[in-house]
N, C-alpha and C positions, 0 to 999 in steps of 0.2 A: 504493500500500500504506500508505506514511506517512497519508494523508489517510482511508483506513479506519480505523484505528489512534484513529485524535484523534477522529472521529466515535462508535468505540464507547467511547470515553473519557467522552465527552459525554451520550452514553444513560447511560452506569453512573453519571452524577453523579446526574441528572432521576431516576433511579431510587431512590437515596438519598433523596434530598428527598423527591419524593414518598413513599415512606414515611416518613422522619423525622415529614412534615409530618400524616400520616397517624394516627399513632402519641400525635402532641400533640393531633390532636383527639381521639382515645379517651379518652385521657388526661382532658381538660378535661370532652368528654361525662360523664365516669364520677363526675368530681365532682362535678359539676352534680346526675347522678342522685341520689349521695349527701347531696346538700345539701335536696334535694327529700324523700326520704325521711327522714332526720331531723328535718326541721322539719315532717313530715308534711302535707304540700303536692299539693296536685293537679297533672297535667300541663297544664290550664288553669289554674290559679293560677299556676303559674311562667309559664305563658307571658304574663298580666297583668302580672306582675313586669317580664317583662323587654321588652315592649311588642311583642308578635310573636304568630303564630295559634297555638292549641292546637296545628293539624297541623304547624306545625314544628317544636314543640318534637317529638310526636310520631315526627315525622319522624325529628329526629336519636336520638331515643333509641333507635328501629329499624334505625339505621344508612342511611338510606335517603338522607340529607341530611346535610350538616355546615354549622353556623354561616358566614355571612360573616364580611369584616373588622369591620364595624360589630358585628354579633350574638358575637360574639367578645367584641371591649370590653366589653360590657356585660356580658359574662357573669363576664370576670373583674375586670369591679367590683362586682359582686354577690358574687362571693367572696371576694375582698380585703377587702371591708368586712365582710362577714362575719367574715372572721380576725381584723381589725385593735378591732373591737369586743370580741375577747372578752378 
């Protein structure tokens, strides 16, 4: 019983995370969109910008996909520099 107990413990963390982690990428996606639209930018142009195919950027703004670790960095050093510029 103890050993069921700690394993549905376990799920309920994985579960968290995985939305947490789910939650930051919207998050980051939406900026992204934001940044795109305000500097009025194609989804090929940004994805020039940020060295990756049109269909991924595509991708993630459909929800289809999200960034890796690497496509991630980039994305928020694109933004960073963005903020820190102005």
């Amino acid at each position: 019983m103890r050993h069921l107990e700690e394993k549905n413990k376990i799920k309920n963390i994985e579960s968290r995370y995985i939305m947490l982690y789910n939650a930051l990428m919207d998050k980051l996606i939406e900026k992204l969109e934001i940044y795109r639209l305000e500097n009025r930018i194609s989804q090929k142009q940004l994805a020039d910008k940020l060295n990756v195919a049109f269909s991924t950027v595509n991708r993630w703004f459909n929800g289809k996909t999200t960034p890796n670790k690497i496509q991630q960095y980039h994305i928020k050093k694109l933004l960073d520099d963005l903020d820190n510029a102005s």
